[in-house]
C-alpha positions as a printed NumPy array, in Angstrom:
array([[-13.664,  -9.486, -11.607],
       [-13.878,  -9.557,  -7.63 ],
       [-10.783, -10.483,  -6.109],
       [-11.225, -10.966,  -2.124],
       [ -8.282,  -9.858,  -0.13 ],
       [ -7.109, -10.784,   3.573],
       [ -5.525,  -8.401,   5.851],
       [ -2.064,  -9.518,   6.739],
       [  0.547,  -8.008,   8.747],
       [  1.035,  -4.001,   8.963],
       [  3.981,  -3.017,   6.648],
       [  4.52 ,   0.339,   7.833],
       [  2.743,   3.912,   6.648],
       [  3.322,   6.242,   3.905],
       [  6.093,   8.763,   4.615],
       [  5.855,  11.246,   1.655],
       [  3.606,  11.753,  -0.934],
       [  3.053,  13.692,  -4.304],
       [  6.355,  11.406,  -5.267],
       [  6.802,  11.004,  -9.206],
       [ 10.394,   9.737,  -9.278],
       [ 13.221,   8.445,  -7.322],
       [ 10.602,   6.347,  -5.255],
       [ 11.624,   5.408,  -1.679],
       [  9.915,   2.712,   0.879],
       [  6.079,   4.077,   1.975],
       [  6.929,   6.623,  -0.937],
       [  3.318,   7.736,  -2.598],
       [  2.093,   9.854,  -5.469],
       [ -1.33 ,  10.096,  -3.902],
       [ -1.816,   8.385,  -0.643],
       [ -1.27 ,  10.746,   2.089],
       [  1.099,  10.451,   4.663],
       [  0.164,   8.581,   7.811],
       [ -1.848,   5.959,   6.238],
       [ -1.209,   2.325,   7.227],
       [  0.089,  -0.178,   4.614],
       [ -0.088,  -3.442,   4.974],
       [  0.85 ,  -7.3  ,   3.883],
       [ -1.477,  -9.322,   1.994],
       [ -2.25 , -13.138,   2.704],
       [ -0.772, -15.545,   0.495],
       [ -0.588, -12.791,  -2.48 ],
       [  3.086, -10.103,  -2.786],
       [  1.726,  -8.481,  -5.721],
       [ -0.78 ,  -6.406,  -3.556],
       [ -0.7  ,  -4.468,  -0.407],
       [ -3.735,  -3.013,   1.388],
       [ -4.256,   0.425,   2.737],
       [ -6.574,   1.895,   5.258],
       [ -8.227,   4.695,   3.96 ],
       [-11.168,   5.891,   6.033],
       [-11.559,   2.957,   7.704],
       [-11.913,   0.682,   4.775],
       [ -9.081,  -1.355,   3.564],
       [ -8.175,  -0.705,  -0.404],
       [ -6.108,  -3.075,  -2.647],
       [ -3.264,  -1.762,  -4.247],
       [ -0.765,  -2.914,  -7.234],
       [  2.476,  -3.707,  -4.939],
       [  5.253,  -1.245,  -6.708],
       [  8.255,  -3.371,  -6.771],
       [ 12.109,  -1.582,  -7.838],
       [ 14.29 ,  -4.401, -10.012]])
């Protein structure tokens, strides 16, 4: 399966990492801090992040 993202707009950037529980917004259990999240076009189930200068779809966590 090759899905094709779009950048959208920039969400913010990951605050803390290593987080297993009690998740916050820009909350991460691997990304490091600093790195840019951001929106996806026409999709809310996945963000992209800018790791070395590539962008890298990620499952959207969503709380409720």
């Amino acid at each position: 399966l090759n899905l094709e993202f779009t950048k959208n707009d920039k969400l913010g950037e990951i605050l803390s990492t290593n987080v297993i529980k009690k998740f916050k917004d820009f909350d991460a259990t691997i990304l490091e801090v600093g790195v840019e999240v951001y929106s996806v076009l026409d999709r809310d189930d996945f963000v992209l992040v800018s790791i070395d200068n590539k962008m890298v779809p990620y499952y959207a966590y969503v709380e409720g």
